[in-house]
C-alpha positions as CSV (number, residue, x, y, z in Angstrom):
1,X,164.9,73.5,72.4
2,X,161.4,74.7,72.2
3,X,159.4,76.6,74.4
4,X,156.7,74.6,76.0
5,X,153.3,76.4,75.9
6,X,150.8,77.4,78.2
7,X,147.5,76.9,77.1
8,X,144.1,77.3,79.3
9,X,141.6,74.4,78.5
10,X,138.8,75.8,80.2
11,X,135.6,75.9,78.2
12,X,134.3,78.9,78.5
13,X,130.0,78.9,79.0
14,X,127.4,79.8,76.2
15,X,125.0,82.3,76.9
16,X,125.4,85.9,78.6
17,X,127.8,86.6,81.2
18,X,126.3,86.9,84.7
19,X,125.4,89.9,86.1
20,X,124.6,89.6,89.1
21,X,120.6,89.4,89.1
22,X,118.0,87.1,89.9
23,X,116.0,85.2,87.0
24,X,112.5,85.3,88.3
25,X,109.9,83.3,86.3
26,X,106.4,84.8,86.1
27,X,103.4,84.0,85.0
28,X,101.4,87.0,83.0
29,X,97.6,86.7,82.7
30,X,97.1,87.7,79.4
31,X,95.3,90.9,80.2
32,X,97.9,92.6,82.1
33,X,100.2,91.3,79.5
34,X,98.2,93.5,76.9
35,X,98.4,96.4,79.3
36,X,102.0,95.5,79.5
37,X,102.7,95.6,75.9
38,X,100.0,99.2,75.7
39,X,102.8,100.5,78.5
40,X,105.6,99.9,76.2
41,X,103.8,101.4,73.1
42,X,103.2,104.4,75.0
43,X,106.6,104.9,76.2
44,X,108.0,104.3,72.4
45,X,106.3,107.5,71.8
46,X,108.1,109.6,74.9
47,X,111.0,108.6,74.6
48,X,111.8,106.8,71.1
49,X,113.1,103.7,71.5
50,X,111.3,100.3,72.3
51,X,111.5,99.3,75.5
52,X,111.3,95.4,76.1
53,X,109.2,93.7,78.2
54,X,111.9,92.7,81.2
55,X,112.8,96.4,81.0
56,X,109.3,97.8,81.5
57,X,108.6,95.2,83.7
58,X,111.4,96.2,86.0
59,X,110.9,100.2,85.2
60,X,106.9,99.6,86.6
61,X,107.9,97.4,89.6
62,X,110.5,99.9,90.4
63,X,108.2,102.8,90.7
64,X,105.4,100.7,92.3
65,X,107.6,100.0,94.9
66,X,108.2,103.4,95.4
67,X,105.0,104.9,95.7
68,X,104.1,102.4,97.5
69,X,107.1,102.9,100.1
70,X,105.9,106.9,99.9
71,X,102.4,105.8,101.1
72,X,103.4,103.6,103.9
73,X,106.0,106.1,104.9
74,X,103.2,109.1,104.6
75,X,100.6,106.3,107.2
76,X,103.3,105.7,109.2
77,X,103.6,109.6,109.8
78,X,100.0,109.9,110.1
79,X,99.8,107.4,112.3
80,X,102.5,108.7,115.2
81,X,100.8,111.8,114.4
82,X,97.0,110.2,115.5
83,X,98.7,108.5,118.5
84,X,100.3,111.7,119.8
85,X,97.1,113.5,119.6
86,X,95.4,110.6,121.9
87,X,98.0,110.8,124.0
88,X,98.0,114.2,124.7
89,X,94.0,114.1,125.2
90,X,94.3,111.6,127.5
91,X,96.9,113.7,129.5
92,X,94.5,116.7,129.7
93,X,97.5,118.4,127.4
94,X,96.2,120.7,124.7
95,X,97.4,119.1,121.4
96,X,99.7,121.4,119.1
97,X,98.5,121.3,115.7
């Protein structure tokens, strides 16, 4: 008798397996496409490989986003820092600096 065999009919998808990331569809003015494209010249010199453009596009919005988290984090210090002092002058409390 002959062994009946299991076989798995599912189709498997074309294309690149996910990854779990969001495909976000942007529109680049031309200009900052060509400062783009200078970006990833200049980092084929430093580090000697090409870098694509979703690559440096994620590498500059990654450090954008951190400088400008750094900034708003430095303000929000500054900030507390400007409302202590008016508190304390409005106390009659010398301020510690």
């Amino acid at each position: 008798m002959a062994k009946a065999r299991v076989s798995d009919n599912r189709k498997r998808k074309p294309g690149r397996p996910k990854v779990g990331a969001v495909l976000v569809g942007v529109r680049i003015p031309p200009d900052l496409l060509a400062k783009l494209d200078h970006f990833i010249a200049d980092q084929k010199t430093r580090v000697r490989w090409k870098m694509g453009r979703p690559k440096a596009i994620r590498t500059v919005l990654e450090f954008a986003l951190e400088q400008l988290q750094e900034a708003f984090d430095k303000e929000d210090a500054a900030a507390a820092m400007r409302k202590k002092r008016s508190e304390a002058s409005h106390s009659g409390r010398p301020v510690r600096r």
